[in-house]
C-alpha positions in Angstrom: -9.5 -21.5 -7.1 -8.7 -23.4 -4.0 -8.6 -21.6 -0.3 -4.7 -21.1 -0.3 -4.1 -20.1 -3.8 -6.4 -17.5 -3.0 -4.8 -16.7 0.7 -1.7 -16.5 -1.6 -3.0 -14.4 -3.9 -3.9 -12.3 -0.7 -1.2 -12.0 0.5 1.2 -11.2 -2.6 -1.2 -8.0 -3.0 -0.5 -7.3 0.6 3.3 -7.7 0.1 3.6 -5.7 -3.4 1.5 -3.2 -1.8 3.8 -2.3 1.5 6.6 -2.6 -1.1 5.2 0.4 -3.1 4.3 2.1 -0.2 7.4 2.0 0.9 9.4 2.6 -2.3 7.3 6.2 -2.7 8.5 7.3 0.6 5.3 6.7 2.7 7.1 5.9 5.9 7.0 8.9 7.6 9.6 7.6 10.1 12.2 4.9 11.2 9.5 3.6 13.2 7.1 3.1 10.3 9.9 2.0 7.8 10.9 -1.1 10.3 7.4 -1.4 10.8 6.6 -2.0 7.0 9.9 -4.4 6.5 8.0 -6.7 9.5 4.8 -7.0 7.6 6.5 -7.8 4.8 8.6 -10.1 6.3 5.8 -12.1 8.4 3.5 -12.1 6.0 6.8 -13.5 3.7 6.8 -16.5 6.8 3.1 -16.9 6.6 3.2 -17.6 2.6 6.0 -20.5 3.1 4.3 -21.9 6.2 1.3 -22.0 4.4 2.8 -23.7 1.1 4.7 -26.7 3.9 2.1 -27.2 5.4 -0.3 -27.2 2.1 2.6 -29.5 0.4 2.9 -32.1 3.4 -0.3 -31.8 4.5 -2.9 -32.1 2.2 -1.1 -33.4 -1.4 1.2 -36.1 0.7 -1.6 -37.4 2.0 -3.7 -37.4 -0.8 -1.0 -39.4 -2.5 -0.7 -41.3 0.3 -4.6 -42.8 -0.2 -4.0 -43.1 -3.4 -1.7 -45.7 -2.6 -3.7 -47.7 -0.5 -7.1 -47.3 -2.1 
């Protein structure tokens, strides 16, 4: 398994986790509700930055040198 499937794989846990947390009432306030919907939500960001960069960083330039080599 390469570094960011398992950083993925991290960080879907992470999400489904809040999410459960969450859906059983854990958020004792409005404060730790909109405090639970940010993780999500950056974490969310981290996953498609990860996968752009991932995508145009390292396959696109590995087809790119298999082009020229």
């Amino acid at each position: 398994m390469e570094f960011w499937d398992e950083l993925n794989l991290k960080f879907e846990e992470k999400i489904e986790e809040t999410k459960k947390s969450l859906a059983y009432g854990n958020a004792s306030s409005y404060d730790e509700y909109r405090q639970a919907v940010g993780l999500i939500e950056g974490i969310e960001f981290a996953q498609d930055l990860l996968k752009y960069i991932v995508k145009h960083r390292i396959y696109e330039e590995e087809d790119w040198c298999k082009l020229y080599n």
